[in-house]
C-alpha positions in Angstrom: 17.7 12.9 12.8 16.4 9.4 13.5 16.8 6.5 11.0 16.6 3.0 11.1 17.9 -0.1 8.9 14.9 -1.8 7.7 14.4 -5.4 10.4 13.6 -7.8 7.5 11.5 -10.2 9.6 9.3 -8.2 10.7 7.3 -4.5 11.6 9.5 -1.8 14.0 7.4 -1.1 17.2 8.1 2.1 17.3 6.6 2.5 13.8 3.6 0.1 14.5 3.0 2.4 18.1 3.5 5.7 16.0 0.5 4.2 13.6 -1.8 3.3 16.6 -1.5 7.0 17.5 -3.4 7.8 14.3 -3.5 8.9 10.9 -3.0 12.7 11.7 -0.2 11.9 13.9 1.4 9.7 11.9 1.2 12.0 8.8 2.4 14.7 10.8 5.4 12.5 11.6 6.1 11.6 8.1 5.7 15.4 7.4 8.8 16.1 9.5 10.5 12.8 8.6 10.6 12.3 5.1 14.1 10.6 5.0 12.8 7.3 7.4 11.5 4.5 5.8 9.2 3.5 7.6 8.8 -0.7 8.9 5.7 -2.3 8.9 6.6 -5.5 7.4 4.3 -8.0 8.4 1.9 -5.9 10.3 -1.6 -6.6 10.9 -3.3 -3.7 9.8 -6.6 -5.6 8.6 -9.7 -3.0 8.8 -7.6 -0.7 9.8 -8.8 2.9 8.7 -6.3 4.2 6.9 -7.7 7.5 4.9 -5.3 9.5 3.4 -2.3 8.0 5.4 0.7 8.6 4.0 3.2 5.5 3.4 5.5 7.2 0.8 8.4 4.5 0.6 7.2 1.9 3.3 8.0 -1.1 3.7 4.9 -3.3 3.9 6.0 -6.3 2.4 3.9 -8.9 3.6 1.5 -6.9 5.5 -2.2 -7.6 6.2 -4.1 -4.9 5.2 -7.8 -6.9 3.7 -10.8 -5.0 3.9 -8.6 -1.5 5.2 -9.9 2.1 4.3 -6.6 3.5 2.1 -9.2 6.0 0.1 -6.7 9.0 -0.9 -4.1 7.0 0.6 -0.2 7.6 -0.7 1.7 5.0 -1.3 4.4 5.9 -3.5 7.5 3.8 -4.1 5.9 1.9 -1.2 7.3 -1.9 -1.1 4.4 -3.9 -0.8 5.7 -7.1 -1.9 2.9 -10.2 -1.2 0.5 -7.8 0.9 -2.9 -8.6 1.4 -4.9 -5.9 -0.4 -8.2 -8.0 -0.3 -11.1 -6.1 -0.2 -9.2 -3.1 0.4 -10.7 0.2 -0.3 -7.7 2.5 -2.7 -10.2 5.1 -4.0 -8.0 7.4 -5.3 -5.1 6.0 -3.9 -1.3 6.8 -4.8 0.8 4.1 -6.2 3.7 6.1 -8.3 6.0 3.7 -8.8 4.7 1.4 -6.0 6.3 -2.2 -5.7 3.3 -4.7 -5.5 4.9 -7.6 -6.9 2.5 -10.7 -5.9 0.2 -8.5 -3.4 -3.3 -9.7 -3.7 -6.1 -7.1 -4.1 -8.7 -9.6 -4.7 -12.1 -7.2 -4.8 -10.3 -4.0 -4.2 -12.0 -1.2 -4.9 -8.9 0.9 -6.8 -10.7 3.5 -8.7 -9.4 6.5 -9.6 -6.1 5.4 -8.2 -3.1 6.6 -10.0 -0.6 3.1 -10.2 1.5 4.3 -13.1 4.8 3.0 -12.7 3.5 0.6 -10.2 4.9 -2.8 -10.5 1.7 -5.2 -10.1 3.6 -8.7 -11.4 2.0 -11.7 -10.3 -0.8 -9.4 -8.5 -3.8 -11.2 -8.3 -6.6 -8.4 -9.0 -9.4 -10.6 -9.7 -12.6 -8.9 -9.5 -10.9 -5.4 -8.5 -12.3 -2.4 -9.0 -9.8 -0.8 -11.5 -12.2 2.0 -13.2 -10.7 5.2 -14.4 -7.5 4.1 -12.3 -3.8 5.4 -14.3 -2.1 1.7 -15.1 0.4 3.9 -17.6 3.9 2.5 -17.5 2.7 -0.3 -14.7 4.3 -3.8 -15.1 1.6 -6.5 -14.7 3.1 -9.6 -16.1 1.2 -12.7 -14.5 -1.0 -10.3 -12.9 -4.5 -12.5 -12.7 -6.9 -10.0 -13.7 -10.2 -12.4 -13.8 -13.2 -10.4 -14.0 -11.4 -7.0 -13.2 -13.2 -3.8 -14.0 -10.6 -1.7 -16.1 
C-alpha cells in the first residue's frame, strides 16, 4: 500500500505525472487508493480540464487552478488553503467540508455546488457565481462577497 507524507513546499511528481495521465486515470487511481492524500501543493493546474476529477482530501494549498473546468468535480475535505479559483468553473462541484480558507474564486462559476461544511474564511468570491449552491454550515467570516450571485 503506497503512502506518502505530505512535502510541504511543494506538489509530489508522481502525483502531478499521475494527473497528466488524465482524469480517468487518475480517478481510477484514487478509486483503488483512497487512503493517499494526494500532493499537489503549488501546482499549476491553470485551464486545466478537470471534469469530474476526484480530489477527495488533496492537498492543493496554494495551487493555480484560474479559469480550470472542475464541473462535477469532488473535492471534499480537500485543503485548498490560498488557491487560485479565479474564473474557475465548480458547476456542481463537491466541497463537503472542504478547507478554502483565503482561496480566491473571483468570477467562479459555483452553482449548484454543494460547500456545506466548507470553510470559505477570508475567500474572496466577488462576482462568483454562487446560485442554488448548499453554503449550510460553511464558515465565511471575511469572506469578500462583492457582487456575488447567492
Amino acid at each position: 500500500m503506497e503512502q506518502h507524507p505530505i512535502d510541504r513546499r511543494m506538489a509530489k511528481q508522481s502525483d502531478l505525472e499521475r494527473l497528466r495521465a488524465g482524469v480517468d486515470a487518475w480517478n481510477q487511481w484514487r478509486r483503488e487508493h483512497p487512503e493517499i492524500i494526494p500532493n499537489l501543493r503549488g501546482a499549476n493546474l491553470r485551464q486545466e480540464n478537470l471534469l469530474e476529477i476526484d480530489f477527495t482530501r488533496a492537498d492543493l494549498k496554494n495551487a493555480d487552478l484560474s479559469e480550470a473546468n472542475l464541473w462535477g468535480a469532488t473535492l471534499c475535505e480537500a485543503h485548498a488553503q490560498d488557491a487560485n479559483l479565479r474564473e474557475a468553473n465548480l458547476r456542481g462541484a463537491n466541497l463537503a467540508a472542504a478547507m478554502l480558507c483565503g482561496a480566491d474564486l473571483s468570477s467562479a462559476n459555483a452553482s449548484g455546488a454543494n460547500a456545506s461544511g466548507a470553510d470559505l474564511s477570508g475567500c474572496v468570491l466577488k462576482e462568483a457565481d454562487l446560485s442554488n449552491a448548499d453554503l449550510s454550515g460553511a464558515a465565511l467570516r471575511g469572506a469578500d462577497l462583492e457582487r456575488a450571485d447567492l
